[in-house]
C-alpha positions in Angstrom: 42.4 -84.2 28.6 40.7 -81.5 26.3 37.3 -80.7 26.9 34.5 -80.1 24.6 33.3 -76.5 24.6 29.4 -76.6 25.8 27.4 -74.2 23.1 24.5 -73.6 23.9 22.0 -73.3 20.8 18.9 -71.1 21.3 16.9 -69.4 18.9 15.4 -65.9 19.8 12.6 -64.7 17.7 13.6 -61.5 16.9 10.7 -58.4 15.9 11.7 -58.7 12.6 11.4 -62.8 12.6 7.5 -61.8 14.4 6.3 -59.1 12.0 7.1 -61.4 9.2 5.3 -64.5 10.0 2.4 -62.6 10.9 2.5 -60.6 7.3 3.2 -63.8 5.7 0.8 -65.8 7.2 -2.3 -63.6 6.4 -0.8 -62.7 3.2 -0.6 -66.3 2.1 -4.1 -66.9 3.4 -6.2 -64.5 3.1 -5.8 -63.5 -0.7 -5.9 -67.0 -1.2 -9.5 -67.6 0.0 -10.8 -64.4 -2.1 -9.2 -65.7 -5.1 -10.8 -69.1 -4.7 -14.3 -67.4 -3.4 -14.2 -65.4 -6.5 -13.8 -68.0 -8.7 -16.1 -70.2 -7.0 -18.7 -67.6 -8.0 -17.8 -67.7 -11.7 -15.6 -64.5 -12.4 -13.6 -64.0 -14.8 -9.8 -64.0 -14.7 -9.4 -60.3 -14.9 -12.5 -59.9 -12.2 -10.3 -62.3 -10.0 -7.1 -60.4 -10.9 -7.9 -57.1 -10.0 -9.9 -58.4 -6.7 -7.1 -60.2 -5.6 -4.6 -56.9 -6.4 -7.2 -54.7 -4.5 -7.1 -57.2 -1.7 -3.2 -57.0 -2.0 -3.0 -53.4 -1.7 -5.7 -52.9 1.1 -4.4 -56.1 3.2 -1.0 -54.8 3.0 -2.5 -51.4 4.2 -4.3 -52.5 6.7 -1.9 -54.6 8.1 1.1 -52.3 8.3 -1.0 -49.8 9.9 -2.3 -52.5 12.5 1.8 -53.4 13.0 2.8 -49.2 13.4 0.0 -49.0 15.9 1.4 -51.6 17.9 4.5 -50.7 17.6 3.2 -46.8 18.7 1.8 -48.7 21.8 3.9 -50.8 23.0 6.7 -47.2 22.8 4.4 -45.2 24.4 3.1 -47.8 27.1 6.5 -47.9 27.9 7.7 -44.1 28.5 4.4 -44.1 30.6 5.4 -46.8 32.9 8.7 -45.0 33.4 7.3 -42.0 34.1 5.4 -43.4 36.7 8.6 -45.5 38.5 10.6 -42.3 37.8 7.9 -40.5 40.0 7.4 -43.3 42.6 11.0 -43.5 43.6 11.0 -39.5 44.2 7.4 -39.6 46.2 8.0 -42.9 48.1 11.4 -44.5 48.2 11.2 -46.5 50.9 8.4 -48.5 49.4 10.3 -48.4 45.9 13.2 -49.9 47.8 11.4 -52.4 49.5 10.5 -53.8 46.3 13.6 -54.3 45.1 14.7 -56.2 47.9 11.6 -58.5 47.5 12.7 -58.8 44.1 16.3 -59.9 45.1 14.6 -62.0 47.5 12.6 -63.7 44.8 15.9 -64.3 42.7 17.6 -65.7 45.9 19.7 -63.2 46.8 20.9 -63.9 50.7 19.0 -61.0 52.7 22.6 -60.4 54.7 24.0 -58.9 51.6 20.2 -57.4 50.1 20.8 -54.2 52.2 24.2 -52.8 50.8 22.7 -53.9 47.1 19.5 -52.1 47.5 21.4 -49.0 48.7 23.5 -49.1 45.9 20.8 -49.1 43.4 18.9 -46.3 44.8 22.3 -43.9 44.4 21.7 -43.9 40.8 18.0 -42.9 40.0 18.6 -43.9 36.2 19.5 -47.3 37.3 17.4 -47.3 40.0 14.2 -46.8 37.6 15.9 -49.1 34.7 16.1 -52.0 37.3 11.7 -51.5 38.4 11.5 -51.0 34.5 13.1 -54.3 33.7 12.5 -56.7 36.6 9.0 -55.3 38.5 7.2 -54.3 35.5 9.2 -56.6 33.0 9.7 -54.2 30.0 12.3 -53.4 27.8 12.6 -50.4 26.0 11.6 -50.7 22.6 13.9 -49.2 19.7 12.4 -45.9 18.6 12.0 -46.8 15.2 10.2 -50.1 15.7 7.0 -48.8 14.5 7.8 -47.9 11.2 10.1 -51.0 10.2 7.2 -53.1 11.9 4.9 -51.5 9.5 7.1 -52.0 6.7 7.8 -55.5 7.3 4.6 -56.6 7.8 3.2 -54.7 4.7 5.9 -56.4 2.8 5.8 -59.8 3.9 1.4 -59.6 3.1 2.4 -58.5 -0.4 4.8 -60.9 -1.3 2.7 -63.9 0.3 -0.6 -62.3 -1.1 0.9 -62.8 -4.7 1.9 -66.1 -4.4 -1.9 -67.6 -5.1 -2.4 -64.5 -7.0 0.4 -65.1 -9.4 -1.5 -68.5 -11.3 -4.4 -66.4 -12.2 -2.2 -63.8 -13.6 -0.1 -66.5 -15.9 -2.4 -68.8 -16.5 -5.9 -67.5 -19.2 -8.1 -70.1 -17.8 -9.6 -70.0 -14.6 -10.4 -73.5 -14.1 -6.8 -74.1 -14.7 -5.3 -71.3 -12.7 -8.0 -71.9 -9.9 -5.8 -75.8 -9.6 -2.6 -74.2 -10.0 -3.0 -71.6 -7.2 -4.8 -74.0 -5.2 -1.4 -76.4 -5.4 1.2 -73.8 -5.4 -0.5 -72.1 -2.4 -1.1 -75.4 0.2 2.7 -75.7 -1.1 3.7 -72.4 0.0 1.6 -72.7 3.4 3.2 -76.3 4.4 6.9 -74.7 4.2 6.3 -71.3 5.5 4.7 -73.2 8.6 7.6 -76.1 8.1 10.1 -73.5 8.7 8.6 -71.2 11.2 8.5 -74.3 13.4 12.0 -75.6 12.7 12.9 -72.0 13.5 10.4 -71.6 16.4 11.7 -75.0 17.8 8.2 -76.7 17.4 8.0 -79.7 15.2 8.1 -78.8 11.4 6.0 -81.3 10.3 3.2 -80.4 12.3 3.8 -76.4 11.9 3.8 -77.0 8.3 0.2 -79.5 8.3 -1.5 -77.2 10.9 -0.7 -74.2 8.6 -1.6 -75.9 5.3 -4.9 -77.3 6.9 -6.0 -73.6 8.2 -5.3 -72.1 4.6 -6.6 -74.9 2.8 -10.4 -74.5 5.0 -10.2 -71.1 4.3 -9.9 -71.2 0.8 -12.1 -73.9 1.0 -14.8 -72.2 3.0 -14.9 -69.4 0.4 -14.8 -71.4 -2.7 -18.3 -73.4 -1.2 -19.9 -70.2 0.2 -19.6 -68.0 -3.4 -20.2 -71.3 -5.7 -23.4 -71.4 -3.4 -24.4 -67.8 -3.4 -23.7 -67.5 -7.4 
């Protein structure tokens, strides 16, 4: 009798998956409440325009450099760490190799057959290190050019979320009108970019996409109140 093949279905947010929800997310939002603060306070369209384009550009900026920094960190955290388990196991082996078998020990690994594995391991320094890197200290190596497309990505991903409420005011003369239209558009644009980041993210849609609709919609909101009271 056949059997049917188990698949396992996981998803596995890559970096990529990461840096653009988190340019996205700001970009949506955060150009959105200037936009709606702006006209709140009376602007003009082209006022509004070129505020929301200089938010664009300094958001995106901003952002990227934020998401090379990290990247820069997380790289150079790393070589540092190794440096230090590359050192440890030359200065003090035995204690190096006692951890291991603690860790083997903690993944149950039966302490007859810990000895002849531990031994192993410490034949092969590169290994030996790799092994601390990954399963003491839990770090991967990060790619080497994570930092720039992290940057990139993120930049990106503000820019083409930042113009989403941005692009009503451009079309549309009126700013009454374009204020609605952005308004609309935007709350759209935040319930399906949270809709599918939790149907990716394996949280429930629905939710992702109301939670992330309600945060952009206060913001705006907040903004709109605070310059209509000011002006």
């Amino acid at each position: 009798m056949p059997s049917t093949p188990h698949i396992e279905k996981h998803f596995t947010a890559t970096a990529t998956v990461r840096d653009i929800v988190i340019g996205m997310a700001d970009g949506l939002t955060v150009p959105f409440a200037l936009a709606a603060g702006v006209s709140g306070a009376g602007a003009a369209t082209s006022l509004i325009i070129t505020a929301g384009l200089a938010e664009i550009a300094a958001g995106s900026i901003a952002m990227g450099l934020g998401g090379y920094l990290a990247g820069r960190t997380d790289a150079d955290h790393y070589e540092t760490e190794r440096q230090r388990e590359i050192e440890e196991t030359v200065r003090l082996p035995k204690k190096e190799k006692e951890e291991v078998a603690e860790i083997l020990v903690e993944y149950g690994l039966p302490k007859t057959k810990i000895a002849p594995v531990v031994e192993a391991l410490s034949r092969d320094p590169k290994r030996w290190v790799d092994f601390m890197m990954r399963f003491e200290l839990g770090l991967e190596k990060p790619d080497p050019k994570r930092a720039g497309q992290s940057a990139l990505t993120i930049a990106l991903a503000y820019i083409a979320g930042g113009f989403i409420p941005l692009s009503a005011y451009i079309l549309i003369p009126n700013v009454q009108t374009a204020l609605t239209v952005s308004v609309i558009v935007t709350l759209m644009a935040l319930f399906l970019f949270g809709f599918f980041k939790g149907r990716f993210t394996g949280l429930d849609p629905l939710r992702g996409g109301l939670q992330t609709m309600l945060v952009g919609g206060l913001a705006a909101g907040a903004a709109f109140l605070i310059a209509r009271w000011i002006g």
